[in-house]
C-alpha positions as CSV (number, residue, x, y, z in Angstrom):
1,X,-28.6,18.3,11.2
2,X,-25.3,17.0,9.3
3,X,-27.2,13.4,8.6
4,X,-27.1,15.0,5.0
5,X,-23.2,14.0,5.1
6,X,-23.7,10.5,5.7
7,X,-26.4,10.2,3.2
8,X,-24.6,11.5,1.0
9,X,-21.8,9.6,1.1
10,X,-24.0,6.7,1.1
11,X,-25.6,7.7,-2.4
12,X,-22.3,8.6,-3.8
13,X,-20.7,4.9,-2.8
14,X,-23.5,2.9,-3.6
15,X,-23.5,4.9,-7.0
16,X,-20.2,3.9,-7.9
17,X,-20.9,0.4,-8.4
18,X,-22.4,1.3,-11.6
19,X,-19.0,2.7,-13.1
20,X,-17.7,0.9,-15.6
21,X,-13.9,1.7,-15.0
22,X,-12.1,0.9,-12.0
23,X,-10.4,3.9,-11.8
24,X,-13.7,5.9,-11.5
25,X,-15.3,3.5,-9.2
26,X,-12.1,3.9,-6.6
27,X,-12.3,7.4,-7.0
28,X,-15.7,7.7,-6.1
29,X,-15.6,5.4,-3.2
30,X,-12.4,7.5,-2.3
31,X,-14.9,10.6,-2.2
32,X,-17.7,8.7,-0.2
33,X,-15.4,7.6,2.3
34,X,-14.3,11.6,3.0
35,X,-17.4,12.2,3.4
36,X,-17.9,9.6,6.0
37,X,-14.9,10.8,7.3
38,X,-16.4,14.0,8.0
39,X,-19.4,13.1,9.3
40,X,-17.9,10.4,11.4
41,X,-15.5,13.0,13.1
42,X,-18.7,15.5,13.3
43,X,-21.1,12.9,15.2
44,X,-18.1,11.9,17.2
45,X,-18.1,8.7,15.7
46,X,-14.0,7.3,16.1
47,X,-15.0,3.6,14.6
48,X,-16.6,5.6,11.5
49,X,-13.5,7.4,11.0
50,X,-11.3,4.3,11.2
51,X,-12.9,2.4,8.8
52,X,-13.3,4.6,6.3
53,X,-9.4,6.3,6.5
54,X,-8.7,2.6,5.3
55,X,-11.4,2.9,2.8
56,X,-10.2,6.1,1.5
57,X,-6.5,4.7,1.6
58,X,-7.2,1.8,0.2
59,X,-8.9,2.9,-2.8
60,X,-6.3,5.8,-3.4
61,X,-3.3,3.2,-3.5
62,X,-5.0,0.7,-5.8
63,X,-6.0,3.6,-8.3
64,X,-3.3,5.3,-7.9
65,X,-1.0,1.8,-8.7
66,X,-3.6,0.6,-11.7
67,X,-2.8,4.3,-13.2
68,X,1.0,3.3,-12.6
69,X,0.9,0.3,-14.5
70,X,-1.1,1.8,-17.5
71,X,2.0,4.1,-17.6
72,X,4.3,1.7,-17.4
73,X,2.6,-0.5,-19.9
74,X,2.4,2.3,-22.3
75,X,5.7,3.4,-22.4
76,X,7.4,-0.5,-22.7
77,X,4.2,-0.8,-25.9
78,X,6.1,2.8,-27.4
79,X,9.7,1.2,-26.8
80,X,8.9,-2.1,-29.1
81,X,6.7,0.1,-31.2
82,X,10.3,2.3,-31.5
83,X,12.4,-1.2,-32.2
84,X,10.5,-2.0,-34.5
85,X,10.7,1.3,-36.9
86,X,14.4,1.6,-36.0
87,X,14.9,-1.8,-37.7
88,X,12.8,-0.5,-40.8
């Protein structure tokens, strides 16, 4: 009845292998592995639910720490872009 959940997930994971940013391709496994969350907990499957709360983890961190780093990289690009019309 809920194997609609898993298959789901499944589509939506092995679909984000054709993103093209990283960011969207965490994002989307991040989704897929919620799914499997859900249906893990629903079948009553613990092993499921383990793997993919690191899944899920996993992929929030690392977008979540490449999105960071854009920041950060960013601002310090403004900053010498500011030196240099200070200096005009």
């Amino acid at each position: 009845m809920f194997e609609w959940i898993g298959w789901t997930a499944t589509a939506i994971f092995a679909g984000s292998y054709f993103c093209k940013q990283p960011r969207t391709l965490r994002l989307l496994q991040a989704l897929s592995a919620s799914l499997w969350i859900s249906y893990g907990l629903i079948i009553g499957a613990l092993p499921v639910v383990a793997a993919n709360v690191a899944v899920a983890a996993l992929a929030i961190y690392t977008s979540r720490r490449q999105r960071d780093e854009s920041k950060r990289k960013s601002v310090e690009g403004e900053g010498s872009y500011n030196e240099i019309d200070a200096r005009s």
